[in-house]
C-alpha positions, 0 to 999 in steps of 0.5 A: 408490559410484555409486548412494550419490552418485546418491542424494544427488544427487537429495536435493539437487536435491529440496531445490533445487526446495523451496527454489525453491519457496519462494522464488517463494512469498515473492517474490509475497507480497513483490509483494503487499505492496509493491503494497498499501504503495503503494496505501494510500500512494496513498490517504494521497496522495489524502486530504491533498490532499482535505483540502489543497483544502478548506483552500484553499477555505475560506480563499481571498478570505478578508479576514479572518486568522481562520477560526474561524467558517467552515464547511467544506464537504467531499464526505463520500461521497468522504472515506468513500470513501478513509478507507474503503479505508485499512483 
């Protein structure tokens, strides 16, 4: 009776540690990912706000309503830098 207990004892304690196991292993895929989620927010964040200034400065001391017609002027080695990383 005590070695059929102490044997079933040990597959318990062996699936404890697997699950463990695995549970740590989904923990820092789960770290991995949520770094990464926020890290290609923090690109989004960054290219709307590139794309905000440029917007600002083709419209700032503008006397005129319409825009059409002006160039924009954007720092393309910049803009290939984030859309870059976005993939």
């Amino acid at each position: 009776m005590i070695g059929f207990l102490e044997k079933n004892l040990e597959n318990v304690e062996k699936k404890l540690a697997k699950q463990q196991n695995d549970y740590d292993i989904l923990k820092n895929e789960n770290q991995f990912l949520q770094k990464k989620i926020e890290s290609k927010s923090d690109k989004f964040v960054n290219l709307a706000t590139m794309l905000s200034e440029a917007y600002e400065k083709l419209t700032k001391d503008d006397t005129e309503k319409d825009v059409v017609g002006k160039t924009l002027e954007l720092d393309l080695t910049e803009m290939f830098f984030f859309v870059n990383f976005l993939h």
